[in-house]
N, C-alpha and C positions, 0 to 999 in steps of 0.2 A: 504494500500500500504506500503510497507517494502523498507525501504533504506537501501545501505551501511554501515557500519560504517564508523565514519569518520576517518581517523588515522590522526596522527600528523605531516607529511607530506603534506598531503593534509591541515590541515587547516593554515599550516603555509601559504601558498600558498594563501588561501582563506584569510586571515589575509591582505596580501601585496597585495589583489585588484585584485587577478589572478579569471578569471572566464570562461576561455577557457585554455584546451592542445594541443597539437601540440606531437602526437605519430609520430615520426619522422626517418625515415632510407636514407639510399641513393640507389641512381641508382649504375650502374658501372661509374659514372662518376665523382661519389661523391658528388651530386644534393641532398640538400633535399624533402625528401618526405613526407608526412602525410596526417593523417584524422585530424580535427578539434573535439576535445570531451568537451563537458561542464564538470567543476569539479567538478558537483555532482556525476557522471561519473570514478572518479581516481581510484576508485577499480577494476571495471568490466576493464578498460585501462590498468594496471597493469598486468593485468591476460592474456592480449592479447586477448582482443575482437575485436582490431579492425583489420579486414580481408581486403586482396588486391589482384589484380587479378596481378601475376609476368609479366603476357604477354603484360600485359600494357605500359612495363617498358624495357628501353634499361637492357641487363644485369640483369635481374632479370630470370634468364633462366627457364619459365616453357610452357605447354603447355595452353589453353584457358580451358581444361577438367580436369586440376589439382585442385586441394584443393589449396585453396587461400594462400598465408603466412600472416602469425599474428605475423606485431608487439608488441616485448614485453620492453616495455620501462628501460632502467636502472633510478633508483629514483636517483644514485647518480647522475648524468648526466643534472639534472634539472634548467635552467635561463628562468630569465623572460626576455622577449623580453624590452631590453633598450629603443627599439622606439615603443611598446606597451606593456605595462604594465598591460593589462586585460590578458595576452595571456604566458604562458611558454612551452617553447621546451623541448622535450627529445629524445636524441639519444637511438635508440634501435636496438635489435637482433630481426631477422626475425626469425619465428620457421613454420613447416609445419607438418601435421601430429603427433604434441605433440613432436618434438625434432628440434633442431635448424637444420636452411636450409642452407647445404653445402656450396652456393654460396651468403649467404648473405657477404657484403663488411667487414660490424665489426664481424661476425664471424669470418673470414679468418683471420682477424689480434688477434683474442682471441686464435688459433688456434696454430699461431706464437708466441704469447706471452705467451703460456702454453708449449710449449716446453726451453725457455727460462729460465722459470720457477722450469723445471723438473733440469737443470743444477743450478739453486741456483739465477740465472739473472734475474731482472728487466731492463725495458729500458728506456731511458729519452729521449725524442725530444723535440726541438723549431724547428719552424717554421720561418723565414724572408720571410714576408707577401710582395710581389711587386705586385701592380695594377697598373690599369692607373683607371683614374676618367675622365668623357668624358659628351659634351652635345651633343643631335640630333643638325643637320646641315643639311638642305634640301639641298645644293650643294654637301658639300663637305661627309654628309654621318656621320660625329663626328668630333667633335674640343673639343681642352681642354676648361676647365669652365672659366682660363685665358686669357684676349683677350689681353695681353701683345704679342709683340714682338716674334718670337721664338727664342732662342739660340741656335748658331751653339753646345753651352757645356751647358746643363741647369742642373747638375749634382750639386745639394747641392745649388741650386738659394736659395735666403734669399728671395727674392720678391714675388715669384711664388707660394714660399711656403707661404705666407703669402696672397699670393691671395686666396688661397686654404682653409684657416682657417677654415672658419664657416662650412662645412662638417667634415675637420679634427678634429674640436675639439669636435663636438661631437659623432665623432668615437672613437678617444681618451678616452673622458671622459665614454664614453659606455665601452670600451674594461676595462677601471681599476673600472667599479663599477660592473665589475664579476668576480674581481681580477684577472684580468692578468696583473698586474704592467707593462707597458711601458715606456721604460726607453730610447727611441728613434725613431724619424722620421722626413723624408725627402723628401726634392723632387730629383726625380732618373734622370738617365740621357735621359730617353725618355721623351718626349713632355706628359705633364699631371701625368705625370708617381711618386709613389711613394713607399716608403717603412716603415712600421711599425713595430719594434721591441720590442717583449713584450716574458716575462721569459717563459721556459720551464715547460714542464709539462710530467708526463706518460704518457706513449706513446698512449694507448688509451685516455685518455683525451684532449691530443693533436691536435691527430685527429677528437674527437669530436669537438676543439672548431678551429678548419681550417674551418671545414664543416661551422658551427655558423658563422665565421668569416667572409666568401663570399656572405652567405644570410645578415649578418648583412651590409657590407660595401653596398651592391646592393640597401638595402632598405633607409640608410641614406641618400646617395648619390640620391637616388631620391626624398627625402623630399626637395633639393637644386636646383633639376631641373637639375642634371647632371643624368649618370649610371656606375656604377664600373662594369670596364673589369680586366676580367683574362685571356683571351687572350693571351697567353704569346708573339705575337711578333707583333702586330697592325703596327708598322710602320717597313719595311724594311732597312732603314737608321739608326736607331733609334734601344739602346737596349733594350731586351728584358725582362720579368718580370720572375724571377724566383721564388722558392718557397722550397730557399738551407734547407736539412735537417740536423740539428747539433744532435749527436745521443753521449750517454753515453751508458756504464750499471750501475749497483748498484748493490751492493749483497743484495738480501732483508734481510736477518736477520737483516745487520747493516746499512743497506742505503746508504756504502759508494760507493761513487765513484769508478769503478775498473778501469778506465780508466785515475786514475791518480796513479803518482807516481813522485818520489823524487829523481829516476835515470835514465833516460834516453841515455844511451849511444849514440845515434840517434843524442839527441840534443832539439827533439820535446815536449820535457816534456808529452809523452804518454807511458802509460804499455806495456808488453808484450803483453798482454790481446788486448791493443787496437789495436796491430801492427797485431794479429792473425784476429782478426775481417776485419780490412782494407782489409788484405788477401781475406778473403773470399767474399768480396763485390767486390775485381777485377777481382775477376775469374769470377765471375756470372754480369757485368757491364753491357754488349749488352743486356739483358734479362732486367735486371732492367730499363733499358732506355725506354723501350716502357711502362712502367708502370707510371715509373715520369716523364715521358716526353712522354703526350701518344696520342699527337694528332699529324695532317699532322702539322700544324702552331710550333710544337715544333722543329722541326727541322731546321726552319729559324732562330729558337735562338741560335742552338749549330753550330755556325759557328765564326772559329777565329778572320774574320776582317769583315768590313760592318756597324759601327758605325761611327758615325759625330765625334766620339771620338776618333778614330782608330781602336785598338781592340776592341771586342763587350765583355770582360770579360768572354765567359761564357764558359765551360769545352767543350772539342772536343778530348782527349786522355786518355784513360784510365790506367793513370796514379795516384801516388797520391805524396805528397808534405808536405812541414811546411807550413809557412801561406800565400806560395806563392799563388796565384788565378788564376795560368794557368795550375794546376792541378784538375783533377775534384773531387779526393778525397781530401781533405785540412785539417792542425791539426792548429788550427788559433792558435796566436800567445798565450801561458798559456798553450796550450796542455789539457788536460783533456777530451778532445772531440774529434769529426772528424765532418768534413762537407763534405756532397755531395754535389753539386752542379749543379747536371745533373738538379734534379728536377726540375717542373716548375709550377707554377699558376695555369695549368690546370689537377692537378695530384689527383685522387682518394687518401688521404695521409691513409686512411686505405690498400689498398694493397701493395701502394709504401711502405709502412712503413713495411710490411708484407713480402715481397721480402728482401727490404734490412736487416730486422733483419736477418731471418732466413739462407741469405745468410754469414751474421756474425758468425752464427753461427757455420754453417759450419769450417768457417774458424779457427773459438776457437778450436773444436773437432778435427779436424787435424791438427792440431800447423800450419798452413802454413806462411810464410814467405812473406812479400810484397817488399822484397828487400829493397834497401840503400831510403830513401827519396829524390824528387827532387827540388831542391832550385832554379836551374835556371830558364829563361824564358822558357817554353816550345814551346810556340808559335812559336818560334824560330830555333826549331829542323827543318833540313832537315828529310825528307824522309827514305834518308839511314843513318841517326842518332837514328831517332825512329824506324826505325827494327833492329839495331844490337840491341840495348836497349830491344827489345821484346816488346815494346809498341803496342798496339793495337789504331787506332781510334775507334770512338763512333760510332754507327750508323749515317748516314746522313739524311735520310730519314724514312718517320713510317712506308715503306714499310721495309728497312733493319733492321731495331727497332722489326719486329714484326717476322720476319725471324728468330732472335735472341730469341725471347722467346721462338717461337716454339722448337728453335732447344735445347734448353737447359732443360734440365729435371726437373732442381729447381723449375720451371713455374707449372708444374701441379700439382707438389708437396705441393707448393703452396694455387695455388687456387682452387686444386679441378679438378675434370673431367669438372662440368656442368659449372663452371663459368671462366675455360680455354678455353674453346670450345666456349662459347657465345663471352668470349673476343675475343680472335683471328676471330673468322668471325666477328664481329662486326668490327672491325680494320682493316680487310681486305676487306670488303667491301666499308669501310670509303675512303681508300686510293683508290679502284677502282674508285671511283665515284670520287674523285680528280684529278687523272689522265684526266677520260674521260668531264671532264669541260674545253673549252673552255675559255681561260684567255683572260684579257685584253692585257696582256704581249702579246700572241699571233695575237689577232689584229693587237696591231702594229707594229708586226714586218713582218706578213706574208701576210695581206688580199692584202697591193697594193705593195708586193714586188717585181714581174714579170713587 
């Protein structure tokens, strides 16, 4: 019998105790997926042996009589599971018929980032991670893991957050022994709700370790007897969790920064570069929303008031701003970046990330203009404030969100025929069947209203 060789790679692997892989991709929803391979195994896995049936799978758009797609793992992409340590994950490109598959998630954004690329661009995102952490509740359905008191404001509580420890800190301590340095968190202003702030990375690495990050928090949090929600809006009162994207470029020859500079006539401390980019993310906003903000439940979060707080913080004009946070594009205080803000928890961050680059792009290529920044409250604007302005609202609903992608060309351009097509029915069938569900709401407002 003949084995593999081993590469060095693999026995590093084998060295640290790993004795299982995890060849890993997403749904359209940004869900991990995989087969289980022992790592006697890391060669034949590498090569893409392991086969899957697309039809299995939300957004994996194939028929039952197709040729399987085969994961092909990237080697850079490799962590041991923090809370199993016999076991390492790899993000990978789905390939079908010996070339990569149109509609796989990190294709599409390899896709975007090779046009980026062709212009001299690299791209940087963080991620601001907001969940809630929750136990089952046979009444009430989940409750926080805190059986403290609720606060009409529990926004940056000292106590709650310290109730929360012993999953936090070994979330913490997991997230920086894969080196993503955390350099803050919190408890947020929803009930259980938190946020974890950890550095930037390329964009596709970013995305991989988003993805990592939701299966990670899901499986700590049950070692504790709680479950991590990304749910972006669990309580109606209460805000919601978002999943703001802070976005650079870099010029790859020299790594620098191009979205900084040293004059800023604005005020914002952002390039021209970056003012042209914002451009292009506002013109293409409605389209991008149903992608970072891509479920029915996101749009209970992109609403201006409805917080124990007052305002619920979270973008609703397609607008952008200095480091005001009633803009949805925002250049936080230092300048050097921008932040979206639409996004949300439950966002595939390969396509959202995919969308908005390319829509940046756009915006570089035709110099366009995002006009003067807005420093005031916008929450604030009447009506006929924000139309002489030209301001647009957000979509309100994933029914209007999905209207928006359709209607916008960027979208298919994007993602492809087969995995704009599976998108949009998948979304549009989503919001049918919301529609046609019977609410509690409903109950009691209409069953004994005669």
């Amino acid at each position: 019998m003949t084995h593999d060789p081993i590469t060095p790679a693999q026995a590093a692997l084998a060295e640290a105790g790993v004795e299982y892989l995890l060849a890993s991709y997403v749904d359209m929803h940004g869900v991990s997926k995989a087969k289980m391979v022992p790592i006697d195994h890391y060669a034949r896995m590498m090569t893409g042996s392991e086969l899957f049936t697309g039809a299995a799978l939300d957004g994996v758009p194939q028929d039952v009589s197709d040729e399987e797609v085969a994961a092909h793992p990237d080697p850079a992409s490799a962590r041991i599971l923090p809370w199993r340590g016999d076991t390492a994950w790899f993000a990978s490109d789905l390939y079908t018929k010996g070339k990569p598959f149109e509609a796989c998630s990190r294709n599409i954004l390899k896709r975007a980032l090779s046009k980026a690329e062709a212009m001299g661009y690299g791209m940087n995102l963080g991620i601001e991670a907001e969940f809630f952490v929750f136990q089952e509740d046979a009444t009430l359905g989940f409750r926080p893991l805190s059986a403290r008191q609720h606060l009409a404001k529990p926004a940056y509580d000292a106590v709650r957050l310290l109730d929360n420890m012993p999953w936090l800190s070994d979330l913490v301590g997991a997230m920086n022994k894969l080196g993503w340095a955390v350099y803050s968190f919190d408890h947020e202003d929803g009930i259980g709700q938190f946020e974890i702030d950890f550095k930037y990375f390329p964009v596709l690495e970013m995305a991989d370790n988003f993805v990592f990050l939701r299966m990670m928090a899901t499986e700590i949090a049950n070692k504790h007897g709680g479950f991590a929600s990304f749910m972006p809006k669990p309580y109606a009162d209460r805000a919601g969790s978002g999943a703001h994207f802070n976005i650079s470029l870099y010029d790859l020859a020299s790594g620098q920064n191009l979205f900084k500079t040293d004059s800023d006539p604005r005020g914002c401390d952002l390039s021209k570069l970056g003012y042209h980019f914002i451009a292009g993310v506002l013109r293409h906003l409605p389209a991008i929303c149903a992608v970072v903000a891509p479920t029915v439940n996101s749009y209970k979060r992109l609403i201006k008031q409805g917080s124990m707080s007052g305002f619920t913080w979270a973008p609703v004009f397609a607008c952008y701003g200095n480091n005001n946070r009633t803009n949805t594009v925002r250049i936080p205080r230092g300048g050097q970046r921008i932040e979206l803000r639409a996004a949300d928890s439950a966002c595939n961050p390969y396509l959202g990330a995919a969308m908005v680059l390319e829509a940046g792009l756009e915006g570089i290529r035709e110099q366009l203009d995002p006009g003067e920044p807005h420093i005031e409250n916008m929450y604030l604007k009447t009506p006929d404030e924000l139309a002489a302005l030209g301001i647009r609202q957000l979509p309100e609903t994933l029914e209007q969100a999905i209207d928006a992608f359709v209607a916008d060309p960027l979208s298919r351009r994007v993602f492809g025929n087969e995995m704009f097509t599976a998108w949009t029915e998948f979304k549009r069938a989503e919001w049918t069947s919301y529609i046609n569900h019977v609410s509690d709401w409903e109950y009691q407002r209409y069953l004994k209203f005669y």
